[in-house]
BAGUDREN-7449 format. One record per atom (N, C-alpha, C): residue in three letters; x, y, z; atom name. Coordinates in Angstrom, 1 decimal. Atoms other than C-alpha are relative to their C-alpha. Layout:
BEGIN
["ALA"; [X; Y; Z]; "CA"]
...
//
This chain:
BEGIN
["UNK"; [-1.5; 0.2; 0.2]; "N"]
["UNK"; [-33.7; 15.5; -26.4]; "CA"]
["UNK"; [0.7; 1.2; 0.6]; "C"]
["UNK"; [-0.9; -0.7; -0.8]; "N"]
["UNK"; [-31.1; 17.4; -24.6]; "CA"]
["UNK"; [1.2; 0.3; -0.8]; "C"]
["UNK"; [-1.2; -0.5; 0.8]; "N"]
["UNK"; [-29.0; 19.9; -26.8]; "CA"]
["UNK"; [0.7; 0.8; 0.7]; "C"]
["UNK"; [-1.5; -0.7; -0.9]; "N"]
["UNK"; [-25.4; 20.8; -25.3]; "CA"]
["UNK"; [0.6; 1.4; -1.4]; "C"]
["UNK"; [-1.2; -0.9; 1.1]; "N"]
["UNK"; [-23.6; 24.2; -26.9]; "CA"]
["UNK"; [1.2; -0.6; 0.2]; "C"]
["UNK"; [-1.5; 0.1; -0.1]; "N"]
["UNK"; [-20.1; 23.5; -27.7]; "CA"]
["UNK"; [0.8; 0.3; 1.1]; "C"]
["UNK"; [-0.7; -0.6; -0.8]; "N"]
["UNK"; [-18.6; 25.7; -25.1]; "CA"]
["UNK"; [-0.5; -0.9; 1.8]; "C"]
["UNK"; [0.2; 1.1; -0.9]; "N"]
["UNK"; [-21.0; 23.5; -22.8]; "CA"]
["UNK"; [0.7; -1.4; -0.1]; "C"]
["UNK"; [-0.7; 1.2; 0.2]; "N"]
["UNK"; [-19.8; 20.4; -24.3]; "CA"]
["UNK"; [1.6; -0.1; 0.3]; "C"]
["UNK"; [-1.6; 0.3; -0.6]; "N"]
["UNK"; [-16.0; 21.5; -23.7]; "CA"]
["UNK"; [0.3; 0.0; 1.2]; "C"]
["UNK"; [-0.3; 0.0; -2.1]; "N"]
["UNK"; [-16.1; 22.6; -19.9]; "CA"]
["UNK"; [-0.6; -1.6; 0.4]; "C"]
["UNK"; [0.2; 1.1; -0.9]; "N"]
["UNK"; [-18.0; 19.0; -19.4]; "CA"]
["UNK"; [0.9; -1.0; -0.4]; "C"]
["UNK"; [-0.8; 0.7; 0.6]; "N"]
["UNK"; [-15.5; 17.4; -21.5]; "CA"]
["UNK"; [1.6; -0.1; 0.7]; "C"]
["UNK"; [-1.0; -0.5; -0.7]; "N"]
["UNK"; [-12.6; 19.2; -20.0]; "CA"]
["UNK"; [1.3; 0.5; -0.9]; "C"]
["UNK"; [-0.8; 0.1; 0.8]; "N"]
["UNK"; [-11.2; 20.3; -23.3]; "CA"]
["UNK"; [-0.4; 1.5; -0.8]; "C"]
["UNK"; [0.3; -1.3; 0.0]; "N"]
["UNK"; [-11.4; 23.8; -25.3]; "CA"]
["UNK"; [-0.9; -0.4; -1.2]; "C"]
["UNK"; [1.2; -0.1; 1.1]; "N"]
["UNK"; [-14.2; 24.9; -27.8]; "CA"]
["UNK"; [0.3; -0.4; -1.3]; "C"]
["UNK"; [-0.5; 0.3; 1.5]; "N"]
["UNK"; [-12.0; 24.7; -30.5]; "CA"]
["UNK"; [0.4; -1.9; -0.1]; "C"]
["UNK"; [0.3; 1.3; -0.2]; "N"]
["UNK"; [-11.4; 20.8; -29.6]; "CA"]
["UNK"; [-1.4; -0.2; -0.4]; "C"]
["UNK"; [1.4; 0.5; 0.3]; "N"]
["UNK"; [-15.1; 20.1; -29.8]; "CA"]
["UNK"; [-0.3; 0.0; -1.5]; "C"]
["UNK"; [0.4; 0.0; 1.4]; "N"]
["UNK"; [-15.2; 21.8; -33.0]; "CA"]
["UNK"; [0.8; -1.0; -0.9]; "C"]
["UNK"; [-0.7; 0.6; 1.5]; "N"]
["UNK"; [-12.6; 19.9; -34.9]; "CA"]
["UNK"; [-0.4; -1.2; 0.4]; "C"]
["UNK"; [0.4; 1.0; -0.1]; "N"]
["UNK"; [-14.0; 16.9; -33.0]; "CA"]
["UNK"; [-1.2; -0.8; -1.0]; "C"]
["UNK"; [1.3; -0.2; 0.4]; "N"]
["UNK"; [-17.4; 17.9; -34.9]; "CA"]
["UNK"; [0.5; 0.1; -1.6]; "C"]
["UNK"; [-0.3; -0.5; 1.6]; "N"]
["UNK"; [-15.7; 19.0; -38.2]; "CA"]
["UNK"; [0.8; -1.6; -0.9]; "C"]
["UNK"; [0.0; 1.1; 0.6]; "N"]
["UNK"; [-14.2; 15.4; -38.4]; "CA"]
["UNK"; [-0.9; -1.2; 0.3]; "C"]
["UNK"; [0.6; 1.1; -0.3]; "N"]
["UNK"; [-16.8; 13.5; -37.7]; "CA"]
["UNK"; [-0.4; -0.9; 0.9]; "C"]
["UNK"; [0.0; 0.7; -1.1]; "N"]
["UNK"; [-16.3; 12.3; -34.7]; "CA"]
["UNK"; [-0.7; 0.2; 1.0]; "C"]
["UNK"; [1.0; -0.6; -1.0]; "N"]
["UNK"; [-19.0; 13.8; -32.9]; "CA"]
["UNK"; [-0.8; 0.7; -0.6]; "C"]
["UNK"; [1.4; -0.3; 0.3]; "N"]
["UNK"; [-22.3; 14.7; -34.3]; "CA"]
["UNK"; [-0.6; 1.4; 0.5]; "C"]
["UNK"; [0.7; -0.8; -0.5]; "N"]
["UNK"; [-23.7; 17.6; -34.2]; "CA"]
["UNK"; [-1.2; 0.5; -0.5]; "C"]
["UNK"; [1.5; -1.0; 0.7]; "N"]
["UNK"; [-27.3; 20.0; -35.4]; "CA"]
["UNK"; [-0.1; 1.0; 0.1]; "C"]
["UNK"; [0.8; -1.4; -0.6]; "N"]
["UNK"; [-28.6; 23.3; -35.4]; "CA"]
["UNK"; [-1.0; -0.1; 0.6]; "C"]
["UNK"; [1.1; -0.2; -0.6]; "N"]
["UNK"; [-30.5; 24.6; -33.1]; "CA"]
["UNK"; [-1.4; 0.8; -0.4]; "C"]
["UNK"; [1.0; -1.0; 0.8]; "N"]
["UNK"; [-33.7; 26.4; -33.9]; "CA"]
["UNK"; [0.4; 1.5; -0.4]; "C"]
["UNK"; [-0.5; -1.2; 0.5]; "N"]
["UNK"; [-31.4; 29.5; -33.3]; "CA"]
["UNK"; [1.2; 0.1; -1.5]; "C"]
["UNK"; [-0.5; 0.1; 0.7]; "N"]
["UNK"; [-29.1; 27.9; -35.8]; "CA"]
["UNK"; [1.5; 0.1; 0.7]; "C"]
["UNK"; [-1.5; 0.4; -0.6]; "N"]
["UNK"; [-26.3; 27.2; -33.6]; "CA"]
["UNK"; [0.4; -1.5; 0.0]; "C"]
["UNK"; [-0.1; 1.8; -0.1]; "N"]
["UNK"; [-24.4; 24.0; -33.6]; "CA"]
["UNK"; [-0.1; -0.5; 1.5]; "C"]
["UNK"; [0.2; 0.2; -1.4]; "N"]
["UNK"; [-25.5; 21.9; -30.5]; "CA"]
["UNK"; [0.5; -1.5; -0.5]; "C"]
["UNK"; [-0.4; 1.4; -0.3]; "N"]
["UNK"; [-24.3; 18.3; -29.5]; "CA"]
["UNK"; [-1.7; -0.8; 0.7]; "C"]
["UNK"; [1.2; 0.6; -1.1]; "N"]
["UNK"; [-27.6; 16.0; -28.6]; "CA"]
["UNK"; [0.9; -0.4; 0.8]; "C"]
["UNK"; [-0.6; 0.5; -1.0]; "N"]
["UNK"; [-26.8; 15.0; -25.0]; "CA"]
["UNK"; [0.3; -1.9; 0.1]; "C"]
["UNK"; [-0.1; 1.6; 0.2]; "N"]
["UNK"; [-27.2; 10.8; -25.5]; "CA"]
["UNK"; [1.2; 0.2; -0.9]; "C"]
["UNK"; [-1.8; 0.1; 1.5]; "N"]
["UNK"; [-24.0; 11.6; -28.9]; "CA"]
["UNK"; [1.0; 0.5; 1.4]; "C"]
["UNK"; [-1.1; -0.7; -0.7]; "N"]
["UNK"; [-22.2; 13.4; -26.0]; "CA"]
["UNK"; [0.6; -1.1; 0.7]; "C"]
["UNK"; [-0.4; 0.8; -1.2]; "N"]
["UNK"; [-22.2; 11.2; -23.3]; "CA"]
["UNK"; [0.4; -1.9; -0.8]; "C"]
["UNK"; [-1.0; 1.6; 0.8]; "N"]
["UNK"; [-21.7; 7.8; -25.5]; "CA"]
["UNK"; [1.8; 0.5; -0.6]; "C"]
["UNK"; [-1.5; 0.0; 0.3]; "N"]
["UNK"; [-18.3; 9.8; -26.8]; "CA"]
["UNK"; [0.8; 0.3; 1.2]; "C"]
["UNK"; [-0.3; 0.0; -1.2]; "N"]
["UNK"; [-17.9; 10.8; -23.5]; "CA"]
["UNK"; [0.8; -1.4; 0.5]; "C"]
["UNK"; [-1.2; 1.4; -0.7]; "N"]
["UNK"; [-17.2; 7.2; -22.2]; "CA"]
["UNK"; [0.6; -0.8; -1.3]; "C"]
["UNK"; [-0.6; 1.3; 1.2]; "N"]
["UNK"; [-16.0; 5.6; -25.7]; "CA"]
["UNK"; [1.6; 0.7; 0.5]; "C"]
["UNK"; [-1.3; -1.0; 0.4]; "N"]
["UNK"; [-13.1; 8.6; -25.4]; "CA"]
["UNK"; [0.4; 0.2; 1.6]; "C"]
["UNK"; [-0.5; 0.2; -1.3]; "N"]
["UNK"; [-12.7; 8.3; -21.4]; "CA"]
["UNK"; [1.5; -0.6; 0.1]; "C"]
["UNK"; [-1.7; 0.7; -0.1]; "N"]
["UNK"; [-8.7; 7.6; -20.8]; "CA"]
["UNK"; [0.7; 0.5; 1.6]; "C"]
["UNK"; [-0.7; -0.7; -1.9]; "N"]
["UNK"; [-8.2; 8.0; -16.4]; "CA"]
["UNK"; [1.7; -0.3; -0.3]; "C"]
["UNK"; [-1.4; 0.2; -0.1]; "N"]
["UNK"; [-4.5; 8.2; -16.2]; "CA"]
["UNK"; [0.2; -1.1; 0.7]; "C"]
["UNK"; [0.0; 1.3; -0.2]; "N"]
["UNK"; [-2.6; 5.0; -15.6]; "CA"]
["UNK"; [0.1; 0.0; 1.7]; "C"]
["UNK"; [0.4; -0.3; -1.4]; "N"]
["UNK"; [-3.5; 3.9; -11.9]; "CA"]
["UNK"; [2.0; -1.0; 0.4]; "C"]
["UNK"; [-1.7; 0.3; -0.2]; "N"]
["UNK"; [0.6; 4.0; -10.3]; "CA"]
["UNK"; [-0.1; -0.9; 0.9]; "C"]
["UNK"; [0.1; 1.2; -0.8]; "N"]
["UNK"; [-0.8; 1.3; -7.6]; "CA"]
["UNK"; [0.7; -1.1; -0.8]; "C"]
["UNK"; [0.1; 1.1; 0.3]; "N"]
["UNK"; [-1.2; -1.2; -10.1]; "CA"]
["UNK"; [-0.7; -1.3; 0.7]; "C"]
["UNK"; [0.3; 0.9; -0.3]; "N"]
["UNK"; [-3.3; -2.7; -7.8]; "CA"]
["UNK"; [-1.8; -0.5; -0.4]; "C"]
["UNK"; [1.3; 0.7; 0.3]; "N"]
["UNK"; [-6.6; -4.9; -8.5]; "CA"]
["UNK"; [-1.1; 0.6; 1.2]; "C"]
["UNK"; [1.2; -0.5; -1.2]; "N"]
["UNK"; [-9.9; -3.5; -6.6]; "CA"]
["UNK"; [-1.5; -0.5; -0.8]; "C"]
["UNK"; [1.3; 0.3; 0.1]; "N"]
["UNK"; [-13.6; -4.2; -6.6]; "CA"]
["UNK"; [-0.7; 1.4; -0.8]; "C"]
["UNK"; [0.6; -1.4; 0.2]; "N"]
["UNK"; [-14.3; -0.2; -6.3]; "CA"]
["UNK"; [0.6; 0.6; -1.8]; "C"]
["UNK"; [0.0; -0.7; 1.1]; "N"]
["UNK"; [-15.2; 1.5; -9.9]; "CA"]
["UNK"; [0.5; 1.2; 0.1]; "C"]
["UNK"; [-0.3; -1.6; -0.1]; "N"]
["UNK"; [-14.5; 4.9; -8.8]; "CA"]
["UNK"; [1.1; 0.0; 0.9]; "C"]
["UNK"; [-1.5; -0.1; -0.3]; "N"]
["UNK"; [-11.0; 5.4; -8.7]; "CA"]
["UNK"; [0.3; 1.0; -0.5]; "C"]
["UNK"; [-0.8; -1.3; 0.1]; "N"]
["UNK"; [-9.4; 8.8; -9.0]; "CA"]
["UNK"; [1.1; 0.3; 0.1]; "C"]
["UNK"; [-1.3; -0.3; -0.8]; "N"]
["UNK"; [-5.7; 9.2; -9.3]; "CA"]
["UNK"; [0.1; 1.5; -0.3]; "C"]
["UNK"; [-0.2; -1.6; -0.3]; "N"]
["UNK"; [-4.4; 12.6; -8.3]; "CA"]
["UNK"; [1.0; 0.1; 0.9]; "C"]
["UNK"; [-1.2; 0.4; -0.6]; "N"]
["UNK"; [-2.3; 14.3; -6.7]; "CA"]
["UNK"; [-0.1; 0.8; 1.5]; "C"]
["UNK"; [0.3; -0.6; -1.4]; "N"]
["UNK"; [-2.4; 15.3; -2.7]; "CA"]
["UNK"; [0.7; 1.1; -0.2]; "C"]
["UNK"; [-0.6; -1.1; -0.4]; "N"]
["UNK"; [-2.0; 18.8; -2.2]; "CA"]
["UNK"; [-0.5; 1.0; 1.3]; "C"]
["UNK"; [0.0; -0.8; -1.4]; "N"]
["UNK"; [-2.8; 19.7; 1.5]; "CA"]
["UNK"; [-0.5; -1.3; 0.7]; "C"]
["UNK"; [0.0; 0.9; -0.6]; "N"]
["UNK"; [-2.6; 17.5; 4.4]; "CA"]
["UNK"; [-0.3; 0.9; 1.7]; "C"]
["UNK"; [0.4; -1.4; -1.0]; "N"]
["UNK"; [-4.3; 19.2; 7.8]; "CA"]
["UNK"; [-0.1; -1.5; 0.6]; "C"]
["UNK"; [0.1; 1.1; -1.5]; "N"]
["UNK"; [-3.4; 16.7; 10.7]; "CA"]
["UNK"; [-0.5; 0.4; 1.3]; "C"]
["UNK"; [0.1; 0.0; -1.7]; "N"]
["UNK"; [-4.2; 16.7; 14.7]; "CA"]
["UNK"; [0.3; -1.1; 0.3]; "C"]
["UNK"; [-1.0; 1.4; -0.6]; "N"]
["UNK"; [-3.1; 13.9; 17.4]; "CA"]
["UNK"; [-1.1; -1.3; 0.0]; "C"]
["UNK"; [0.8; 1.4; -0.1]; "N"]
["UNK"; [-6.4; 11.5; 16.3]; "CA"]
["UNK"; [0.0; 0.2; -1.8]; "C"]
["UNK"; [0.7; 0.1; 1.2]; "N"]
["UNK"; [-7.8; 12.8; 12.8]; "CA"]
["UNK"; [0.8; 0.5; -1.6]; "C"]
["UNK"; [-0.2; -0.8; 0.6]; "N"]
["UNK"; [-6.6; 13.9; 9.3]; "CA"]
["UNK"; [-0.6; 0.7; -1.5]; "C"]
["UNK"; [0.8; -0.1; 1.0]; "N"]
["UNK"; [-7.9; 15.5; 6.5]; "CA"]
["UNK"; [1.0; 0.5; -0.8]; "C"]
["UNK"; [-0.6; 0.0; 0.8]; "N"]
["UNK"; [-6.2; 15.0; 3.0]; "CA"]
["UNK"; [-0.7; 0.3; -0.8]; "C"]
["UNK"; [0.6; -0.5; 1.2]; "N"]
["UNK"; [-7.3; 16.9; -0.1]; "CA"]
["UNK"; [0.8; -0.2; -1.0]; "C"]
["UNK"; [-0.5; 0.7; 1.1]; "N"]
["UNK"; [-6.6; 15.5; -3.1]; "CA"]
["UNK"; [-0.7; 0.7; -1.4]; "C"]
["UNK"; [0.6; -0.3; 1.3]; "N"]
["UNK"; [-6.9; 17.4; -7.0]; "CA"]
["UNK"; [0.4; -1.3; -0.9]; "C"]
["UNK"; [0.0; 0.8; 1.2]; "N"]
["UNK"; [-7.7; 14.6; -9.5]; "CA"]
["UNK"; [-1.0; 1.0; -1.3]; "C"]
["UNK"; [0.6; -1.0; 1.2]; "N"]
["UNK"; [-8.2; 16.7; -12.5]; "CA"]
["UNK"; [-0.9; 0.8; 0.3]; "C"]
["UNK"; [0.8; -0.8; -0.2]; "N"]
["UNK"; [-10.8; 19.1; -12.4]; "CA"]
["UNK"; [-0.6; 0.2; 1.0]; "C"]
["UNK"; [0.6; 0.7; -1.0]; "N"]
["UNK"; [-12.1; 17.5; -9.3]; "CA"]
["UNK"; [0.9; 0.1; 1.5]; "C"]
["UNK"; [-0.7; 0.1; -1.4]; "N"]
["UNK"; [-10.9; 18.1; -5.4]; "CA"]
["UNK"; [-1.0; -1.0; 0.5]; "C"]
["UNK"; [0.3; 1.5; -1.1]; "N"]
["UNK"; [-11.6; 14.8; -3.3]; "CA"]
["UNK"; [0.8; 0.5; 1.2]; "C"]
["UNK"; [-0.5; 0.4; -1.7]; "N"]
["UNK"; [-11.4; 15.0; 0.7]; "CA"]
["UNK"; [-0.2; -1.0; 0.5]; "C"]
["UNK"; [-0.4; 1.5; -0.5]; "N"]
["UNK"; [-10.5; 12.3; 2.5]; "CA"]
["UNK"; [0.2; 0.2; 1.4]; "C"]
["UNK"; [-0.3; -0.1; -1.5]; "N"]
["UNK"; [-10.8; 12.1; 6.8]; "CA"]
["UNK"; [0.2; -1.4; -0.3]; "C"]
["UNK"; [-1.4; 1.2; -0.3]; "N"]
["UNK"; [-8.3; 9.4; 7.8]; "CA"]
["UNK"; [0.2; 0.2; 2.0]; "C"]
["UNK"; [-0.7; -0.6; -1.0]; "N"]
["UNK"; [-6.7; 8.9; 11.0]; "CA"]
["UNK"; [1.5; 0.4; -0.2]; "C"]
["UNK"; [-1.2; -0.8; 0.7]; "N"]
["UNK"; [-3.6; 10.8; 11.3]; "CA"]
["UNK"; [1.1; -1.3; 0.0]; "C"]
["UNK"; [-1.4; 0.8; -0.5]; "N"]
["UNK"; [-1.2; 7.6; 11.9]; "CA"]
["UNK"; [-0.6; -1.0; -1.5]; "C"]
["UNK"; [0.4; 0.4; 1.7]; "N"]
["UNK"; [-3.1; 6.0; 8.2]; "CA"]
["UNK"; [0.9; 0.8; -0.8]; "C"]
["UNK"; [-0.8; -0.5; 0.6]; "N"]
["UNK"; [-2.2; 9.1; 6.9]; "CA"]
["UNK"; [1.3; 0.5; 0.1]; "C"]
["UNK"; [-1.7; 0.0; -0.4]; "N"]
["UNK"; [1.4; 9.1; 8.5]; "CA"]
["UNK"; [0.6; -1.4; -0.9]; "C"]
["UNK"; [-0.5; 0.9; 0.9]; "N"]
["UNK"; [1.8; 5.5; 7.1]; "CA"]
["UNK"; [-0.2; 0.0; -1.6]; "C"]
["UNK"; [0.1; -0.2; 1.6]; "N"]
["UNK"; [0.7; 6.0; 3.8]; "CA"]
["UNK"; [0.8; 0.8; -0.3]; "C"]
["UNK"; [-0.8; -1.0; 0.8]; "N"]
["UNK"; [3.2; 8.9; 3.6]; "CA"]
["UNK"; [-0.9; 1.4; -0.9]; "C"]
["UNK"; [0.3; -0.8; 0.7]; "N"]
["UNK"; [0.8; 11.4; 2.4]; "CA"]
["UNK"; [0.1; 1.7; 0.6]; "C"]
["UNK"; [-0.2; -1.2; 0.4]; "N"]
["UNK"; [1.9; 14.6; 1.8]; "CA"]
["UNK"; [-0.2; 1.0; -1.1]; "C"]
["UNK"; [0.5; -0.6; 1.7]; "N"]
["UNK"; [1.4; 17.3; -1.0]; "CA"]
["UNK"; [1.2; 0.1; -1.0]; "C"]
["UNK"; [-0.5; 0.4; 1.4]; "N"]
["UNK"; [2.7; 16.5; -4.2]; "CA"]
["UNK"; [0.5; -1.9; -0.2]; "C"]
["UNK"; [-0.3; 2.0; -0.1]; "N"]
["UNK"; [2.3; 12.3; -3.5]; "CA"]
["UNK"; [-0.9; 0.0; -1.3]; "C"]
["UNK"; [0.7; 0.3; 0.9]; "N"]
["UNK"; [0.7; 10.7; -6.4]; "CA"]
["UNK"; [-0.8; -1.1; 0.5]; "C"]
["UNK"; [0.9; 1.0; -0.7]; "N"]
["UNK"; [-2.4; 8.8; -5.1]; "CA"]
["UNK"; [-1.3; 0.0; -0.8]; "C"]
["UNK"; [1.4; 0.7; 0.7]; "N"]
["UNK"; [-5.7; 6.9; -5.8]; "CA"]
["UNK"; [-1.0; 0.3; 1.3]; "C"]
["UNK"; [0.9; -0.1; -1.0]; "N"]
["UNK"; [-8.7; 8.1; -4.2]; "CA"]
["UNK"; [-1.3; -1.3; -0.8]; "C"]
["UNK"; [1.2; 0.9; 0.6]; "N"]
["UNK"; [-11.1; 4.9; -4.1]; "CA"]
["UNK"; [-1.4; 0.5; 0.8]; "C"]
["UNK"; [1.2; -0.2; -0.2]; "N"]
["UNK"; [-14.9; 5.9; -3.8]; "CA"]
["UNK"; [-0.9; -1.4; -0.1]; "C"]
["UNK"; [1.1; 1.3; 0.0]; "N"]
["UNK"; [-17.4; 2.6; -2.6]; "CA"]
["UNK"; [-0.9; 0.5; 0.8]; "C"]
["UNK"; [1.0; -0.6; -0.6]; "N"]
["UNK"; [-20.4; 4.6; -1.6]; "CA"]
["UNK"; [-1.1; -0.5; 0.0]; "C"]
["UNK"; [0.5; 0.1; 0.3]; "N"]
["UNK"; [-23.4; 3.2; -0.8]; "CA"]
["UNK"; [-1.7; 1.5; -0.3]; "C"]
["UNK"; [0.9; -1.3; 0.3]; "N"]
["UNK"; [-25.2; 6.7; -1.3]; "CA"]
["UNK"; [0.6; 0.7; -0.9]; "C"]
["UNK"; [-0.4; -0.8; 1.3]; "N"]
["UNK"; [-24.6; 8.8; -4.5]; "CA"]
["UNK"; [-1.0; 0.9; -0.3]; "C"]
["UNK"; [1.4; -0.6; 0.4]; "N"]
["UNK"; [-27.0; 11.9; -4.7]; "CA"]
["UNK"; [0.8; 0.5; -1.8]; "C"]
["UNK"; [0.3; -0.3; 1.0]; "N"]
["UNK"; [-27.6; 12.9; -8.4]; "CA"]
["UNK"; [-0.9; 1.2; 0.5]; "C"]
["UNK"; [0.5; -0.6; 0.3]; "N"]
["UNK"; [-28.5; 16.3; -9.2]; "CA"]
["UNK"; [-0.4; 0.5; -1.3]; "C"]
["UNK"; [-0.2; -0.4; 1.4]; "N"]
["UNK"; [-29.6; 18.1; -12.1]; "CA"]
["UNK"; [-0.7; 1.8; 0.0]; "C"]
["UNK"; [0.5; -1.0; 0.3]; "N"]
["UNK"; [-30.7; 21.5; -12.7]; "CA"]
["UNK"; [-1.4; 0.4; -0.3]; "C"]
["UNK"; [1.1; 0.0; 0.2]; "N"]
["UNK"; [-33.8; 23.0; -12.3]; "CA"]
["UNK"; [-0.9; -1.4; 0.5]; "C"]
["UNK"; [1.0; 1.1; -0.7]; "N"]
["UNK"; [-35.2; 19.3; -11.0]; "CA"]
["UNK"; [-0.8; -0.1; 0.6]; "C"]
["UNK"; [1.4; 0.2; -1.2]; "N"]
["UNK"; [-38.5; 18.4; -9.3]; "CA"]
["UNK"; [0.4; -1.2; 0.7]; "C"]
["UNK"; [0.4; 0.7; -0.8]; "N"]
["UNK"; [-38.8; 16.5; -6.2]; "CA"]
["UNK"; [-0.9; -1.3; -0.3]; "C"]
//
């Protein structure tokens, strides 16, 4: 089993240590000592509160899609030329780039500080993990 420290559990959470703790002090998240006698979060309690407690901000499209991975955020740099453009997008913790052509990203209006939805339908997704074998 996979024990998270608190300080770990807030950076993947995206919330402070003291969050976690009162998360843990009411109950709402489970935690143990470690053999050092620190409180750890098993990783399976994390990640089930992880998505029970998931809330993406509301998507300003409103529009209906297929694609699960939707990011809204908000464009803050827009680097054109006379074919290609590349738009960078911070959705929370997260920068998303985006190559477009430049006359997409002329009609979409995107410039920095737009509020937009970056949709992800990949069919490749590498997963890493730390330390991992081949």
């Amino acid at each position: 089993m996979t024990a998270i420290r608190i300080k770990d559990a807030a950076a993947l959470l995206g919330v402070s240590d003291d969050t976690v703790r009162r998360w843990i002090d009411s109950g709402s998240l489970p935690s143990f000592k470690d053999e050092s006698g620190r409180k750890v979060i098993a990783g399976d309690a994390l990640a089930e509160f992880a998505r029970e407690h998931a809330a993406p901000p509301p998507n300003p499209l409103g529009v209906a899609s297929s694609a699960r991975n939707r990011f809204v955020g908000l464009v803050t740099k827009v680097t054109t030329d006379q074919v290609m453009a590349e738009v960078q997008m911070q959705c929370g913790p997260f920068t998303i780039v985006s190559l477009m052509s430049s006359e997409s990203a002329t009609e979409l209006g995107l410039e920095p500080g737009v509020v937009a939805v970056a949709v992800v339908k990949a069919t490749t997704v590498i997963i890493e993990t730390p330390g991992g074998t081949s």
